[in-house]
N, C-alpha and C positions, 0 to 999 in steps of 0.2 A: 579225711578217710571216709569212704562211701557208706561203710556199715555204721557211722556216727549219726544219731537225731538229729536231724534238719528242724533248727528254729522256724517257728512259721513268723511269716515278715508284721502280724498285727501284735504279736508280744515282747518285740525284741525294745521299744524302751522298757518293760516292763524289766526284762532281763539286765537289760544297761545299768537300771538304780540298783537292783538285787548287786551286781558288781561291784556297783560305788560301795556298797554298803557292805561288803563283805574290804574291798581294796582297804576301807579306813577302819577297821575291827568292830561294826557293828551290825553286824549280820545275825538276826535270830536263831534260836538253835531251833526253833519251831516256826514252820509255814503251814497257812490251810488256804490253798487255790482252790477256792470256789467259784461255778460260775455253769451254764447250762451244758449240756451235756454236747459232746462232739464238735468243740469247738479247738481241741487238739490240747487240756490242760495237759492230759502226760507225757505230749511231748516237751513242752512246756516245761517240765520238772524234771527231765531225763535229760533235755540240752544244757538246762541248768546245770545239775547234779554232774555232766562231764564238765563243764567249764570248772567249775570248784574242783574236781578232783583233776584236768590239767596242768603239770606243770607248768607251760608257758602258754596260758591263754591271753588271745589276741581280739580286742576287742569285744569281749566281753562272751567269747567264744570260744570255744574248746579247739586246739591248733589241730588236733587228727593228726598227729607223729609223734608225740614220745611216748613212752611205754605208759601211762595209763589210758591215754587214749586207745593204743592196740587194745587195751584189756577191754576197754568200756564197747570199742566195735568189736572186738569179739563173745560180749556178753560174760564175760570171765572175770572183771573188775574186783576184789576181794572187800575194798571199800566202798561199794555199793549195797546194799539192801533190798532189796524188792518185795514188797511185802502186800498181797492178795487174798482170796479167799480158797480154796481147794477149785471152787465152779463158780464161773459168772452167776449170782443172785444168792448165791450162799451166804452165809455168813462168816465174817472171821472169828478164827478160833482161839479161844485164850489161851490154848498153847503155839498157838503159831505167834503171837504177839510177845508172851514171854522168853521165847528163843531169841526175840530183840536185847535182853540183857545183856550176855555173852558178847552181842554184837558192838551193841552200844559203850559197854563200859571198857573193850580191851583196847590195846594200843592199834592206830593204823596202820596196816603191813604195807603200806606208797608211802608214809610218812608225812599224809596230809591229813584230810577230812575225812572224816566216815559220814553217808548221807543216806536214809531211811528214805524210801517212797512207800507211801502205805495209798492204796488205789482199791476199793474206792473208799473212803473214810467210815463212810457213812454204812458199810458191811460189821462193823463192828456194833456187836449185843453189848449189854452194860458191864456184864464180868471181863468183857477184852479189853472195851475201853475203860475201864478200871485199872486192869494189869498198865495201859499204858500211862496212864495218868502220872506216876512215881519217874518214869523217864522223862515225860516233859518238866516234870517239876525240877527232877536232876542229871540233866542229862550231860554225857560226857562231856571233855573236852572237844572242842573241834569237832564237833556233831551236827548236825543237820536233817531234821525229821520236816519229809514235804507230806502233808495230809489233800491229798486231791478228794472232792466230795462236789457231786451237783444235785444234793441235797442237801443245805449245810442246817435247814430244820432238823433234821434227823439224829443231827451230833447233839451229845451231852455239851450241857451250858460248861461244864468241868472244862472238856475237851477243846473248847471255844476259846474261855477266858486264858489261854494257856499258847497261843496260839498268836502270831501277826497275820491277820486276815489280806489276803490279797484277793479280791474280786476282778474276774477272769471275766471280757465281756467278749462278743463274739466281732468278728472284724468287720471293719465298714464293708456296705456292698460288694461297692464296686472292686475292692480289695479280696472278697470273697469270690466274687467272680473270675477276675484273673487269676487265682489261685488254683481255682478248679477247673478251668479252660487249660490251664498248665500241666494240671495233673491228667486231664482227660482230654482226649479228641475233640468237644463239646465244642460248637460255636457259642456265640456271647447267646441269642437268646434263649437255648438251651439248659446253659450253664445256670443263666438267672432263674428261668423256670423252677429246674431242679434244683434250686437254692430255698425258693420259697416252698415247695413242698416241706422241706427240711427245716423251715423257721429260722434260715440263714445260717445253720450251720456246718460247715464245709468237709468237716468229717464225714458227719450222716450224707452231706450231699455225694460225695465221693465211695460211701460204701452202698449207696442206694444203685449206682451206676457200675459200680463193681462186683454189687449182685445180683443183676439183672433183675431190680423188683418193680420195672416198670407197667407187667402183667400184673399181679396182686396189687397195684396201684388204679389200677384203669379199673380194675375188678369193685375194688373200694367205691369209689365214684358213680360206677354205672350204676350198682346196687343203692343207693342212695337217691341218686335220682328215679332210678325206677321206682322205688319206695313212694316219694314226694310225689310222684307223675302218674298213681294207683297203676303203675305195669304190671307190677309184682306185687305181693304182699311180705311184709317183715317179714313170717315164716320163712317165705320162700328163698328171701337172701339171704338170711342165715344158713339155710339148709346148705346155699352155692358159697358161702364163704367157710366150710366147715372144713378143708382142707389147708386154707391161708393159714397164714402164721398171726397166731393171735396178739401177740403181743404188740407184733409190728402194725396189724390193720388199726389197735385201739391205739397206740399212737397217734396214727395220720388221723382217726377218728378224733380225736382229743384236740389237734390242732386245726381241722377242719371246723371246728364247733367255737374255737377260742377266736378263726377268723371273724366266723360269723356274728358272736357277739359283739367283736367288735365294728363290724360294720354296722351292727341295729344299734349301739349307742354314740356311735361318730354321725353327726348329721352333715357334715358336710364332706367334700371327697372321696374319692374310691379308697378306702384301706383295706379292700379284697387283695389279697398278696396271692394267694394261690388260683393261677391259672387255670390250671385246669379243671377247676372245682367254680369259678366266677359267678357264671351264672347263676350255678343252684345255690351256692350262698349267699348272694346277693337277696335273690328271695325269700329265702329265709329270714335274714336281715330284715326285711322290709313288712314283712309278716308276721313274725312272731317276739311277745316282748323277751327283753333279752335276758332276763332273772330264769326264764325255761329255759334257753341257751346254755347259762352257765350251770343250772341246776345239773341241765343232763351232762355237759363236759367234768362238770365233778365226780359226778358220776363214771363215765367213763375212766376216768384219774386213777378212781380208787379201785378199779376192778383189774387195770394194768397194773396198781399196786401190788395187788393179791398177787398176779402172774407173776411179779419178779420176784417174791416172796416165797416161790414154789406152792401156792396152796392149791392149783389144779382143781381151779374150778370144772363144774360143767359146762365143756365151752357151748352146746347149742345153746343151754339152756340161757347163759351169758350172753348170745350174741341177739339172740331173739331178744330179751327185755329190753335193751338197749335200743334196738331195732323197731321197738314199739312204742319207745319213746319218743322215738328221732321221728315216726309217722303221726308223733301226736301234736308234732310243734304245730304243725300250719293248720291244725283243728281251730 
């Protein structure tokens, strides 16, 4: 059935053992997929979550024809759970978490699994994952709680210990690339390009090209070099990046800065991944020790922190210091 989660092809042995392990009765009633961000875990737990609640799954697949499959493509599934925050970067609410009891504890109306996806884990303050704490510890019959989180620092050790950790890595390349060459028009060199912007993850590769950000990208870059190349002054590119989206520039910024270090501490080899950025990181690399490198990408880290956090910063004020930093490496 079309409106069913398409497993992506780099987790599907992950998904195969999950089968085995549930086909021979030892499936955890608790999973926490961790692993970087936009690498597709909640599809990953949605393809999952319809194979368990299939009546006749095939190969470790959800068949898409009998009535829970209808229900789960049509979003209607009464044994599923979905469980989020009110707004992306919010936090989740202890009463949204305690509405899990009701759910958790009554009988399955398919007459199979009940399965919890809680997205993203790591939204949850200590009073929510508190309240959850007593379901993992007892949780139903035939239950199943997937905690997706690509910050699994962030969870309680509680939350943790409680938990069968599955580590979610991102798919080989070249498996990334034909994925996104599939999903998109993109020829191969394309594909790869806007794969390393993305730090090879094929989700963000895929919605960077479905958002058209590859002006706010080119933006990013040129202001940076102009920076290094005294065209401009910090000031000045702040002032022209004050309408971007700040979240998403300190991203690319973040991973521009993480290439760069690591090209200043690999002596041998090109490990500049990002094209379009090469040259001026390469100099950078070759220029500056790499302890300023990483000082200033922490930096940047934690000021995207703030953002997702909703504390609304001052963005000039934000992009200038940063921006005074990044002109100070090659001092």
């Amino acid at each position: 059935m079309s409106n069913l989660v398409t497993l992506h092809p780099w987790f599907e042995a992950r998904v195969q053992h999950l089968a085995k392990l549930h086909n021979d009765g030892r499936l955890p009633h608790a999973l926490l997929l961790h692993g970087m961000p936009g690498i597709g875990k909640a599809d990953f737990a949605k393809a999952f979550a319809q194979m368990l609640l299939c009546q006749q799954p095939i190969d470790g697949k959800a068949c898409g024809h009998c009535k829970p499959c209808e229900l789960n493509a049509a979003g209607s599934h009464p044994d599923l759970f979905l469980l989020a925050p009110d707004e992306p970067g919010k936090q989740l609410k202890v009463d949204q978490v305690r509405a899990l009891n009701e759910f958790i504890y009554s009988t399955a109306q398919q007459g199979g699994y009940r399965v919890v996806i809680l997205n993203p884990a790591d939204s949850m303050n200590t009073a929510s994952a508190n309240a959850l704490l007593k379901m993992l510890e007892e949780p139903g019959a035939d239950t199943l709680i997937l905690l997706l989180t690509s910050k699994i620092g962030q969870l309680l050790p509680t939350i943790k210990s409680r938990c069968q950790h599955i580590e979610c890595h991102p798919p080989a390349e070249h498996e990334a690339i034909q994925w996104l060459m599939n999903a998109s028009d993109l020829d191969e060199d394309r594909a790869k390009s806007i794969l390393h912007i993305n730090l090879g993850a094929p989700m963000e590769a895929l919605a960077y090209i479905e958002n058209g950000l590859n002006d706010q990208r080119a933006q990013l870059v040129r202001g940076l070099a102009d920076i290094l190349k005294q065209r401009r002054t910090a000031l000045e590119v702040a002032q022209s990046w004050n309408k971007l989206d700040l979240e998403l520039i300190l991203g690319w910024f973040y991973s521009l800065l993480i290439d760069a270090a690591r090209g200043a501490v690999c002596e041998t080899g090109d490990v500049i991944r990002q094209d379009d950025a090469r040259n001026m990181l390469n100099a950078v690399a070759k220029k500056t020790n790499p302890v300023k490198i990483f000082k200033l990408a922490d930096k940047v880290h934690e000021e995207r922190k703030a953002i997702l956090l909703r504390q609304n910063p001052n963005k000039q004020l934000l992009l200038e210091c940063i921006l005074l930093e990044w002109a100070a490496l090659l001092n």
